[in-house]
N, C-alpha and C positions, 0 to 999 in steps of 0.2 A: 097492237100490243107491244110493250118495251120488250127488247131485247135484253140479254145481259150476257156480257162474256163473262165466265166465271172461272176459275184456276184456286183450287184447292190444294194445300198441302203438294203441288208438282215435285216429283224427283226425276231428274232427266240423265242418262250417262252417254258416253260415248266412248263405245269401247269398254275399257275395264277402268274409266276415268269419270266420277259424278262431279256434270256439270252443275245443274241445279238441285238444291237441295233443301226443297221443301218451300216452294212459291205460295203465294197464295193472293191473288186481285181481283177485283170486282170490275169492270168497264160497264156500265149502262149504254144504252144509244143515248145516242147526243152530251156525252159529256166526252172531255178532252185528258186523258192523263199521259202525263210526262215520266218515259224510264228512263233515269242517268243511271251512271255509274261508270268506272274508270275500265281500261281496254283488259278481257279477257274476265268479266264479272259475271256473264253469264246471259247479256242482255238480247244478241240476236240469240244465242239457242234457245231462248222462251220464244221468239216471233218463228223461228221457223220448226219449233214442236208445234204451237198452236197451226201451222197449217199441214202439219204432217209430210216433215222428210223425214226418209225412210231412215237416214244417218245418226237419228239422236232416238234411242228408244226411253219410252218411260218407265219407267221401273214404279212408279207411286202416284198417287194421287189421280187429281181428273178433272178433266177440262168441256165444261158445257156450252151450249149459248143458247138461251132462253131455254132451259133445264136439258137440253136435248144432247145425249152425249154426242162428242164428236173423236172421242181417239178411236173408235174401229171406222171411222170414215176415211175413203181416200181423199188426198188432196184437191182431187179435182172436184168431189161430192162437197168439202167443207167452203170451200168459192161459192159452190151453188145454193148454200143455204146462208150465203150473207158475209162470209170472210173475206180479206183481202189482205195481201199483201205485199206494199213496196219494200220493193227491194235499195240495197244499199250500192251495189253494183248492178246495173238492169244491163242483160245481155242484149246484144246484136242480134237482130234476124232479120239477113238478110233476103231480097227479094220479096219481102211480107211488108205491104204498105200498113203506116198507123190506121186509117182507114178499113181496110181488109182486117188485120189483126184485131180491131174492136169491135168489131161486124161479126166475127165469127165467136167471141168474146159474149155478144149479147147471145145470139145464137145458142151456143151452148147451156143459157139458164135456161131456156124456153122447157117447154112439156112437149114431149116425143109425136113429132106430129103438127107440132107449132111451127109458122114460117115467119121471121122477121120484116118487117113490111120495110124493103127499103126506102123508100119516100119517107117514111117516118125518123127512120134511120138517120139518115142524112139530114134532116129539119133538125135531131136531136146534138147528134155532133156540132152541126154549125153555133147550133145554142150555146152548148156548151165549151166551145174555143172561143168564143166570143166572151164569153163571162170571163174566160181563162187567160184574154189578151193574145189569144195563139192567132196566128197568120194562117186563114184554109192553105196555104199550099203545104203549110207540117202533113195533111193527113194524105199527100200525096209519097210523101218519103218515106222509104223503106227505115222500118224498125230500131230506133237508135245508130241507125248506120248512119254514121260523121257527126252525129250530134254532139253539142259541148257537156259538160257534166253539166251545165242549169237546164239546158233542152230533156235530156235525160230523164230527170227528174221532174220536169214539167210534164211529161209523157206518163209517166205514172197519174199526177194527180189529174191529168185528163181520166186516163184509167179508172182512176176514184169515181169523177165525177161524171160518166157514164154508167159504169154500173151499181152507183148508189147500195154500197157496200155494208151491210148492218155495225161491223165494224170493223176500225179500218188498222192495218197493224204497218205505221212509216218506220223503217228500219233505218236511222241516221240519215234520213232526208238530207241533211245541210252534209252529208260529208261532201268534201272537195267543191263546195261550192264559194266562189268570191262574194261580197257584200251585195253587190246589185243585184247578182244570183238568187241569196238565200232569201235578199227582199221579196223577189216577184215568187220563187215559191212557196216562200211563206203566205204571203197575200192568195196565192193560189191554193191553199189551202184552208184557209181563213172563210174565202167565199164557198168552198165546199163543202165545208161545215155547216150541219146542221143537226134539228131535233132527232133524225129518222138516224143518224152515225156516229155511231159512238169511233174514239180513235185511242191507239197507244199509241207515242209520239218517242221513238226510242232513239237516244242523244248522249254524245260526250258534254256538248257546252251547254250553258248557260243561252246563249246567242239568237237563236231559232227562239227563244223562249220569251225574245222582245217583242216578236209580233204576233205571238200566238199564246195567250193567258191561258193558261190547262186549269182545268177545275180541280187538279190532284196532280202533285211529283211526289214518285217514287223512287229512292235509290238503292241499288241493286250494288252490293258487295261480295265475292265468292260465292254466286249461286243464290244470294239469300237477298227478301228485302229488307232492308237494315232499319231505314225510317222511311217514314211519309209524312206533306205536308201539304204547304201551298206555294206561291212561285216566289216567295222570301225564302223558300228552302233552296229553290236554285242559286238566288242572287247570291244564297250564303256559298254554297258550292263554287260558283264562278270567283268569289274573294279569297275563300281559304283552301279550297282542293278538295279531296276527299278521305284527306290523311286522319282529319280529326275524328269519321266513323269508322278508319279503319282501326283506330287504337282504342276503341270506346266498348 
């Protein structure tokens, strides 16, 4: 059965300051939609309301996925029924091999009582870095500790692609990353994609949007989505800014 993330009318604040004001998207599985908009518009605080930090409360609106509400869910319950999210900056944690961190990752979806077979386990990883061009010794290194910003990021969409996420919320993927970088992430994302995952794909540039065709861009202005379209709507963004929806 389709999934769908859904975002009605959202009003988000922080503090005595409303960020968002009055969102409203659709995400199916297996389609790809692209959020721009220019810096301080409101773009990660929708990705990290939909997984609930406790930092941004919602004052309106409401947020399902496959009708099922998710704002009184804790963060760790909405992972569990199919959310994800990479992060823009992925912490260190040190002493915690990628390995171990994802092992315990599957672990935690299981039903109380359930043990992860690891034989299985490890057949599935190797799969999986292999589709992803990773080298087995990544899953021996502790957690982002000395990685480049493309490894970084690579380690998420491993993340992705283990726990086959209903949908997937990439928070500026390409930041800080050089061209060979956003190549192989991007490619790594590409092949992660599929029917069963739907994704928000949330971006300043245009650029990330060479190798990955979204089926929808969205642009987000002071909290609002301003328009929507198809990937002529970024190429327009990447030519002329975002000055002409901000005067419109």
């Amino acid at each position: 059965m389709e999934k769908t993330l859904s975002i009605k009318d959202l009003k988000v604040s922080v503090g005595d300051k409303e960020i968002l004001r009055g969102i409203s998207l659709e995400i199916p599985q297996g389609e790809i939609h692209a959020l721009m908009g220019p810096n301080g518009s409101g773009k990660s605080t929708l990705a990290f309301t939909i997984m609930g930090h406790p930092k941004y409360k919602v004052t309106g609106g409401s947020i399902t996925l496959g009708g099922k509400d998710v704002l009184p869910l804790a963060p760790d319950e909405r992972a569990r029924d199919g959310l994800f999210l990479s992060f823009q900056y992925p912490r260190t944690v040190s002493g915690v091999t990628v390995s171990s961190f994802l092992r315990q990752a599957l672990q935690a979806r299981l039903k109380k009582g359930q043990k992860l077979d690891l034989k299985e386990f490890m057949a599935l990883l190797d799969r999986k870095m292999k589709l992803l061009d990773i080298d087995k010794s990544f899953r021996a290194r502790f957690l982002n500790e000395g990685f480049s910003g493309g490894e970084k990021k690579r380690s998420e969409i491993l993340q992705m692609a283990m726990l086959k996420p209903k949908i997937a919320i990439l928070d500026e993927t390409d930041s800080g990353l050089d061209i060979d970088a956003l190549r192989i992430v991007a490619e790594g994302i590409s092949k992660v994609a599929d029917e069963k995952t739907g994704m928000l794909l949330i971006t300043h540039y245009q650029r990330i949007l060479r190798y990955i065709t979204p089926d929808k861009v969205h642009v987000m202005v002071d909290g609002r989505i301003v328009t929507s379209g198809g990937k002529d709507l970024a190429e327009r963004l990447e030519k002329e800014g975002y000055g002409w929806l901000q005067e419109a």
